[in-house]
N, CA, C and O of each residue as an XYZ file, in Angstrom:
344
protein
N     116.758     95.223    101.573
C     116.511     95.821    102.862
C     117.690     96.698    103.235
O     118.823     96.296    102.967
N     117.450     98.243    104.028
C     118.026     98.632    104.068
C     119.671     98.502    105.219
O     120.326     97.477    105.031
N     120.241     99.537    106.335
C     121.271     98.910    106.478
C     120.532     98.988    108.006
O     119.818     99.965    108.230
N     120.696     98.032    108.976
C     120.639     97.922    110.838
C     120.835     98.982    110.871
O     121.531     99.491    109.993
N     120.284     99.756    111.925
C     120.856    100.621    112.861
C     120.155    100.376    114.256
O     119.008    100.076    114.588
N     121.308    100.627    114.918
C     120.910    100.121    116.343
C     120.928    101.458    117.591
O     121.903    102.020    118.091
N     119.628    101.652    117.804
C     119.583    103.078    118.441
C     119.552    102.903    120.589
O     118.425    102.867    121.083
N     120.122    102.864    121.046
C     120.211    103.298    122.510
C     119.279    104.519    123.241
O     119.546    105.718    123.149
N     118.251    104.010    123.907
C     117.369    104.834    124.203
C     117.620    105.004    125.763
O     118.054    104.033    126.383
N     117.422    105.934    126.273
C     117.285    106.201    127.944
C     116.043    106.936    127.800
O     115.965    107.896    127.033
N     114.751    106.396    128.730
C     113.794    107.518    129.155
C     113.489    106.911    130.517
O     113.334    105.712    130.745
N     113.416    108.068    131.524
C     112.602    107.855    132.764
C     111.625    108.614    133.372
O     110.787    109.092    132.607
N     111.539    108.798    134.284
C     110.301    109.433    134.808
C     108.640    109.305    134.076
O     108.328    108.143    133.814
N     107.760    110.195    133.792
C     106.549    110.068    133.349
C     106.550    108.962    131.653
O     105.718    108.079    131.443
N     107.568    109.306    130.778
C     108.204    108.562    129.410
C     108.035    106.794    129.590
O     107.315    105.943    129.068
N     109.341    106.792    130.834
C     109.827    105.629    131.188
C     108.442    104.561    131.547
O     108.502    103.345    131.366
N     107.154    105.312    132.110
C     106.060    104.517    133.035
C     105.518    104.479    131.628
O     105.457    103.362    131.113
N     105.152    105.416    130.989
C     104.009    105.063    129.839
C     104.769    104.076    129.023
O     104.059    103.080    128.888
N     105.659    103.965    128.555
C     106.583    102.802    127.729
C     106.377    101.497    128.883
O     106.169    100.408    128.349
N     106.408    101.503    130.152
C     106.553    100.339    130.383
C     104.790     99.852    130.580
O     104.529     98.772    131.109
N     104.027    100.496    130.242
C     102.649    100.412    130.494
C     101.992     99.431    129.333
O     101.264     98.446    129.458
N     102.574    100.133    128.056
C     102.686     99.561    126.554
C     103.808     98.356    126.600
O     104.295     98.181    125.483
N     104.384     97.409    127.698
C     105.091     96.976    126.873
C     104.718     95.863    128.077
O     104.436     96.119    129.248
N     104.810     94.443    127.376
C     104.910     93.335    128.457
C     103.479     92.786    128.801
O     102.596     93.179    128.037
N     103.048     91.842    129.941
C     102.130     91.353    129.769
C     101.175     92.049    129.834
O     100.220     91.633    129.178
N     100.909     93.685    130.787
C      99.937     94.286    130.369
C      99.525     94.891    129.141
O      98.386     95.213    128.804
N     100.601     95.002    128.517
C     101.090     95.777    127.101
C     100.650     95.629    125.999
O     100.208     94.491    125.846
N     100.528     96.509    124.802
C     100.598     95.561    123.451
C     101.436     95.273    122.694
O     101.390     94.643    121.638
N     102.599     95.946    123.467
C     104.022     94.883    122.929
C     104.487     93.880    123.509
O     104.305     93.824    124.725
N     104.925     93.226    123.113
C     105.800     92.410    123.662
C     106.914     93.023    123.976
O     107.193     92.617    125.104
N     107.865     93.912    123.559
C     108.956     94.246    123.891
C     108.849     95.540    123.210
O     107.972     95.995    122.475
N     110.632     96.310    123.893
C     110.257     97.940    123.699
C     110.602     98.130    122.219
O     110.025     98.824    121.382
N     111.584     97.417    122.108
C     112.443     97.410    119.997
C     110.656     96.946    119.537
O     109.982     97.965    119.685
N     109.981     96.046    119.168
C     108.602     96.291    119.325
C     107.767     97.424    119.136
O     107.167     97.681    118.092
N     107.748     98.076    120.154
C     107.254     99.210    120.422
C     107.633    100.739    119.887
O     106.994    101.783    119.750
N     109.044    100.314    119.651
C     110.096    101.298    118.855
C     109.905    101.356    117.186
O     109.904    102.321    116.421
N     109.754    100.017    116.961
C     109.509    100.054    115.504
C     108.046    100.548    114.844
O     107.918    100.853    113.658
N     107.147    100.564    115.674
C     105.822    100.447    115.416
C     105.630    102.094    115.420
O     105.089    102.714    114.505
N     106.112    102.612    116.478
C     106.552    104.200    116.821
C     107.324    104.812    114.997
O     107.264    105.771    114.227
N     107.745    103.953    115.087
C     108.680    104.831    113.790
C     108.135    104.325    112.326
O     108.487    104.836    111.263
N     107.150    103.156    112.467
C     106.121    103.072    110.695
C     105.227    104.228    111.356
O     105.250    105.233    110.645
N     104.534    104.360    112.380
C     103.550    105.105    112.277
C     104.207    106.758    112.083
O     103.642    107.647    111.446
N     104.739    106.811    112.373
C     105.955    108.298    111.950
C     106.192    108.328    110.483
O     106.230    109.456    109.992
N     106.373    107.242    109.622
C     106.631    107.029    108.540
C     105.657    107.336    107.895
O     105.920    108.088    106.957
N     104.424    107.011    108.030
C     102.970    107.288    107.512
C     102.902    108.735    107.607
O     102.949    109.502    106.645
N     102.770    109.111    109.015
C     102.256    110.276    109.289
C     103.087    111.837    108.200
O     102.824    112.987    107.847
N     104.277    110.684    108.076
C     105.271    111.940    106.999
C     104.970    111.714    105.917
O     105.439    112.589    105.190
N     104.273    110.798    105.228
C     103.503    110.283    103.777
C     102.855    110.880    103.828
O     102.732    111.487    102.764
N     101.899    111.305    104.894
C     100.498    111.895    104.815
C     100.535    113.129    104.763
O      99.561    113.757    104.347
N     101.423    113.608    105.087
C     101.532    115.165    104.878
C     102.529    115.415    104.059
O     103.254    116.333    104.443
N     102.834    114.893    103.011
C     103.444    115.162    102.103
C     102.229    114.966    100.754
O     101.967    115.649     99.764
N     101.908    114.203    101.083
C     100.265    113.928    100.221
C      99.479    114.994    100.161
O      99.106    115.535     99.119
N      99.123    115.425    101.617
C      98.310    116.343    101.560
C      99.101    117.724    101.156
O      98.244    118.460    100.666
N      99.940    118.161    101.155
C     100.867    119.287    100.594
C     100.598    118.688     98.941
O     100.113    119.440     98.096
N     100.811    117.882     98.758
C     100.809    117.945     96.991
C      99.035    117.966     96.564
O      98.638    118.434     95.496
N      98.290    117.485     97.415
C      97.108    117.661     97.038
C      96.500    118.884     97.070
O      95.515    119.109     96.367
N      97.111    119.941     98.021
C      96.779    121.151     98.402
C      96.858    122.059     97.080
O      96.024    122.804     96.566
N      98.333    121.677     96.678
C      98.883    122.314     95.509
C      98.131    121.920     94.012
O      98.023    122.568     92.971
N      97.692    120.627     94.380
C      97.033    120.081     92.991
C      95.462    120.972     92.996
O      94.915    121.696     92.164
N      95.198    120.635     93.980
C      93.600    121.632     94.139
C      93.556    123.209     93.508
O      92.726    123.623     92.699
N      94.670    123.964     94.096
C      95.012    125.242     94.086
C      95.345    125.540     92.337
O      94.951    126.529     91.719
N      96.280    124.244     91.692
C      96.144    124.761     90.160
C      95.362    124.145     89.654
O      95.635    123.981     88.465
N      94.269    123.583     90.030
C      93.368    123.372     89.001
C      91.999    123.741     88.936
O      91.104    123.377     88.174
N      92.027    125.016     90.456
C      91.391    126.561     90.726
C      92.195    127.437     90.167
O      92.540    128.365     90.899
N      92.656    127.421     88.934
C      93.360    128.344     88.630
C      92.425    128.781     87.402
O      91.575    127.927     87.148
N      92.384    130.077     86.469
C      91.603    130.218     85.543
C      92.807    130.099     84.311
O      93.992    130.432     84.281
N      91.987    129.521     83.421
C      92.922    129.082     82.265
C      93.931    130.483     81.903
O      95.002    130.292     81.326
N      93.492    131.909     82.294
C      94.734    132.399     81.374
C      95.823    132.499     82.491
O      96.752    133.267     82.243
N      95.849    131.682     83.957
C      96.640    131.892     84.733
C      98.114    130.648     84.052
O      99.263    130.679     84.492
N      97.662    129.775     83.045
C      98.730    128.378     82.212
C      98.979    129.803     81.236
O      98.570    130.942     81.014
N     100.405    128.338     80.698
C     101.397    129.137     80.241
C     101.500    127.816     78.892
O     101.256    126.753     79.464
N     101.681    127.634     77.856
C     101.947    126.614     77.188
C     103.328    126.472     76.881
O     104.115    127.332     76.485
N     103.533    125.136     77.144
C     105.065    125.106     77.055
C     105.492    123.823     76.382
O     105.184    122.698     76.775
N     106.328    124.146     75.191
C     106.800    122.363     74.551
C     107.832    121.698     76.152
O     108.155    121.924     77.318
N     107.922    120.877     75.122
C     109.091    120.188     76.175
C     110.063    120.360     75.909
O     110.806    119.859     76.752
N     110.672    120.911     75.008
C     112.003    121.775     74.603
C     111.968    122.885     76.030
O     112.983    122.743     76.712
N     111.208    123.704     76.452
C     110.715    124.726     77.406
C     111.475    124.276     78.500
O     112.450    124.661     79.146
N     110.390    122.958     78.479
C     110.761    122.294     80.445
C     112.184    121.795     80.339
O     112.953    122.004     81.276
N     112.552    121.199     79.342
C     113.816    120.867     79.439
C     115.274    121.754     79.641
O     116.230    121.565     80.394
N     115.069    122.520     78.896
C     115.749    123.994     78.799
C     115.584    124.516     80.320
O     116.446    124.628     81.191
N     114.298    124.779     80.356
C     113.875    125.369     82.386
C     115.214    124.511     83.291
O     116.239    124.939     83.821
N     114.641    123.156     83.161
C     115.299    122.284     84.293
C     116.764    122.084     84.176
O     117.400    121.641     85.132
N     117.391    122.422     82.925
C     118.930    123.024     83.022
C     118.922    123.710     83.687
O     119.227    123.442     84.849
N     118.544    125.049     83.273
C     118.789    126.246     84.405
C     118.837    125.847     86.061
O     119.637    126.220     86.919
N     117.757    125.013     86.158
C     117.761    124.897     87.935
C     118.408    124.149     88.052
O     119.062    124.468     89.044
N     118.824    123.051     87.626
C     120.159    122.119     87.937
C     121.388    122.561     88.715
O     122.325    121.781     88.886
């Protein structure tokens, strides 16, 4: 597991009411760290998911590609390539 971090939040006005709306016996948290963590898997997903869909976009796009748009390449090629960009 990775390392604690312990974050200090201030929100008030319109922020402050909807957090305390979500939190406590009307709530579906129990508490705001609770509410904080749940905030930040679903953030976590939402950045999976569009990283997914960016590689799926890209996977779709070359494999609408017409064959003389490939290039054949040993792996001597890619290896050699990925020096260069190193």
């Amino acid at each position: 597991m990775g390392k604690a971090v312990t974050l200090n939040v201030r929100v008030s006005g319109t922020l402050g009411e909807f957090v305390s709306t979500n939190v406590g016996e009307s709530g579906a948290y129990e508490n705001v760290s609770e509410y904080v963590r749940d905030l930040i898997r679903r953030d976590m997903e939402r950045a999976d998911e569009a990283a997914f869909m960016r590689l799926k976009t890209e996977l779709v796009q070359a494999f609408a590609a017409p064959a003389s748009a490939y290039i054949e390449l040993t792996a001597d090629d890619i290896i050699a390539r990925n020096r260069r960009t190193s």
